[in-house]
C-alpha positions as CSV (number, residue, x, y, z in Angstrom):
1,X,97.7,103.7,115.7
2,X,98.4,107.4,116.2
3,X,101.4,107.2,113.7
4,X,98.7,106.4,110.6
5,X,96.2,108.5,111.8
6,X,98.3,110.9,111.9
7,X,100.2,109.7,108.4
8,X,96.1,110.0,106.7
9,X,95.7,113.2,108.0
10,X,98.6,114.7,106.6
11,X,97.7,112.7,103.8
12,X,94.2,114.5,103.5
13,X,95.6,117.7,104.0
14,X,98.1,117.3,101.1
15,X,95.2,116.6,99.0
16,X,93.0,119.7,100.2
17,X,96.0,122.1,99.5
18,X,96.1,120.3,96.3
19,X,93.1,121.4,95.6
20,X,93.0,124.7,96.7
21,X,96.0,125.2,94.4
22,X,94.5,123.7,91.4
23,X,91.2,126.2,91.8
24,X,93.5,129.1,92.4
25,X,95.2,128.2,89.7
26,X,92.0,128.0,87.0
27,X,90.4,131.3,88.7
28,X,93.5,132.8,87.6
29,X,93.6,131.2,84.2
30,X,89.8,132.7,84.2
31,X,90.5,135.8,84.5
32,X,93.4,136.1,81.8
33,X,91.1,134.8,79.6
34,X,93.3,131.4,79.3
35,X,90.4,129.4,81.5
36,X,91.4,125.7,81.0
37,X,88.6,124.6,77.7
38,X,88.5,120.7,78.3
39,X,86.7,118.8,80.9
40,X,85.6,115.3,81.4
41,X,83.9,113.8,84.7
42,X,85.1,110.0,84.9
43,X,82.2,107.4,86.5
44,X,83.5,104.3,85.3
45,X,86.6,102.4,86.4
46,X,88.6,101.6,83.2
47,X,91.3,99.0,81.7
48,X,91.8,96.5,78.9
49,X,87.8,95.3,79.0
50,X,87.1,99.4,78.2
51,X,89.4,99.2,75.3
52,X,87.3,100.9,72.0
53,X,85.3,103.0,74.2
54,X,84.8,106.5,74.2
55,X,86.1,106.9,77.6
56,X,89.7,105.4,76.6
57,X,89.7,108.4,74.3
58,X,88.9,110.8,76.8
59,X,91.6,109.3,79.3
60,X,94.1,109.1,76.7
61,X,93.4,113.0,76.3
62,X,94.7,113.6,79.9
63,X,97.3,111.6,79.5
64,X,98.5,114.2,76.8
65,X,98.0,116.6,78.9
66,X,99.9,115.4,81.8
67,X,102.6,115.0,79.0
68,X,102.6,111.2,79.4
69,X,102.9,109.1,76.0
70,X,100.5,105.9,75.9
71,X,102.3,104.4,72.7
72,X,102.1,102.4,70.9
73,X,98.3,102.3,71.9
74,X,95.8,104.5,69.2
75,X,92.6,106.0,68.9
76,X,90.1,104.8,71.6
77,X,92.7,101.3,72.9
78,X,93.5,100.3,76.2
79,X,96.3,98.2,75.8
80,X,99.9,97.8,76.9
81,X,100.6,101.5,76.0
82,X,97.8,103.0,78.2
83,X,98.5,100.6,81.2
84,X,101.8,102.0,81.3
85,X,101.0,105.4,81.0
86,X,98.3,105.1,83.9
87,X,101.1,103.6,85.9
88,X,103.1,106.6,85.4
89,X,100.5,108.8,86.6
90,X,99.7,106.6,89.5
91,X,103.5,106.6,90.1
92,X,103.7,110.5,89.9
93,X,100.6,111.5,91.9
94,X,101.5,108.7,94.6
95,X,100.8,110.2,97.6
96,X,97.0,110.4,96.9
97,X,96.6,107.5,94.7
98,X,99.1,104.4,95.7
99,X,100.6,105.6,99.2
100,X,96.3,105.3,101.2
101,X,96.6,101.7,99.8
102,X,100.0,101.1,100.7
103,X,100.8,100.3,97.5
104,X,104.4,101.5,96.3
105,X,103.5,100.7,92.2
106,X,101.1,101.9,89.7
107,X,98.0,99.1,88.6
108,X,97.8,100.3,85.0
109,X,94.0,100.7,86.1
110,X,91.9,103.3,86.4
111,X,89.9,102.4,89.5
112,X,88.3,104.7,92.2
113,X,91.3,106.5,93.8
114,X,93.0,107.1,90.7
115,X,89.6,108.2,88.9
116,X,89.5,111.1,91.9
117,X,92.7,112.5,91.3
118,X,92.1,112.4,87.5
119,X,88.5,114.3,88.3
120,X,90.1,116.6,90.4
121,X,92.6,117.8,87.7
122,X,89.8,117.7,84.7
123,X,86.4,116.9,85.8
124,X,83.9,119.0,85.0
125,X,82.3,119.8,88.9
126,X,83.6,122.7,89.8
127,X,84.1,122.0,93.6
128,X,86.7,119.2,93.6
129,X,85.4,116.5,96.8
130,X,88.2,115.2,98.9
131,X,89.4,111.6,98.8
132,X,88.7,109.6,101.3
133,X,91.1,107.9,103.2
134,X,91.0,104.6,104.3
135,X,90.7,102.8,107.6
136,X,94.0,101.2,108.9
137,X,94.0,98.9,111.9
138,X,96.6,96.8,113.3
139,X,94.6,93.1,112.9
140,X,95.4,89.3,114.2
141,X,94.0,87.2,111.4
142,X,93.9,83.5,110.6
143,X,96.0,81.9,108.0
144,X,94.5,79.7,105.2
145,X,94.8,76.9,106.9
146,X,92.7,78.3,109.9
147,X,94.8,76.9,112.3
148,X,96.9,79.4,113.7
149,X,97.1,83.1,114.4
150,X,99.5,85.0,113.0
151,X,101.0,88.0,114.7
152,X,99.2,91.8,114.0
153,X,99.5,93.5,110.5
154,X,98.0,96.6,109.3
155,X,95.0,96.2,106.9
156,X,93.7,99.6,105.1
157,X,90.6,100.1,103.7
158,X,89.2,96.9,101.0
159,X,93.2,95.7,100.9
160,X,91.2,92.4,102.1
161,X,90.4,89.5,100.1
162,X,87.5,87.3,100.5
163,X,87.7,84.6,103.6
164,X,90.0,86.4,105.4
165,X,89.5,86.5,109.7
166,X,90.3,89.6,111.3
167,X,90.6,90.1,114.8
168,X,91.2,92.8,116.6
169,X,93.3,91.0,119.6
170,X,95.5,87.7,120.1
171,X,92.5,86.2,122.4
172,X,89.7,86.5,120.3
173,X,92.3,84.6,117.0
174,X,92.9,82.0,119.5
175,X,89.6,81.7,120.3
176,X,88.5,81.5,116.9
177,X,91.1,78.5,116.1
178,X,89.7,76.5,119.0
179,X,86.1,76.7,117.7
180,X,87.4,76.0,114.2
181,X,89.5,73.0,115.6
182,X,86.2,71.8,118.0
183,X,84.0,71.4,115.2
184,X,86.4,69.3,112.6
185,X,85.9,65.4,112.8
């Protein structure tokens, strides 16, 4: 447990001096008169549904400047061309958008953590919030059959999916199964 703690926290900390470059960097753009002229504050999740919209435009204008082609996707599309290119800037800013979800690959979609690290590069606020890491804990659960335990695994965050029993020791699965087992004809 102390190993992930202290893996988030140094995770956390990467992303603070992060930031703290990035605004030293702009004041210092500011006051050579080269102050960074384009901003955009993402709300929305996006992928293919948001395809058309004005927001696809807007993404696909930090892709081009992170310098990451979305081809053969144009205008305002989210297609193949865009998914890839969001994977590459997942893949590229890892450590703050995959690595707190243990995920090793880019999505292709723009969802919360990848939003954040996209804000914090071109949103508009001028005080860039830290990304919140998620929970880990080492967790007995159930498998789909409800009717045995399997041995602990480390769940972060929503990495959940519906259904799923979570225990926090061997006794209290066990326990679970028997109750589940008491009740069935």
């Amino acid at each position: 447990a102390q190993t992930a703690d202290t893996q988030a926290l140094i995770a956390q900390l990467q992303a603070q001096i992060q930031a703290l470059m990035q605004q030293i960097a702009a004041l210092i753009a500011q006051q050579n008169g080269t102050g960074q002229a384009w901003c955009h504050t993402f709300n929305t999740n996006l992928g293919y549904a948001n395809s058309g919209s004005t927001e696809v435009g807007y993404l696909h204008t930090v892709l081009d400047k992170q310098g990451i082609s979305y081809t053969s996707d144009t205008e305002n599309t989210y297609s193949d061309g865009t998914a890839a290119a969001i994977v590459e800037f997942q893949e590229k800013y890892a450590s703050e958008v995959l690595t707190p979800y243990n995920l090793r690959r880019g999505t292709g979609y723009v969802g919360p953590s990848t939003r954040k690290k996209i804000n914090a590069l071109y949103g508009c606020n001028t005080v860039p919030t830290p990304t919140p890491q998620p929970t880990c804990q080492n967790l007995w659960w159930l498998d789909n059959t409800n009717t045995s335990c399997q041995s602990e695994k480390q769940f972060c965050g929503t990495y959940m999916y519906q259904g799923l029993q979570t225990f926090t020791n061997r006794q209290d699965c066990l326990n679970a199964v028997a109750l589940i087992q008491s009740k069935q004809p």
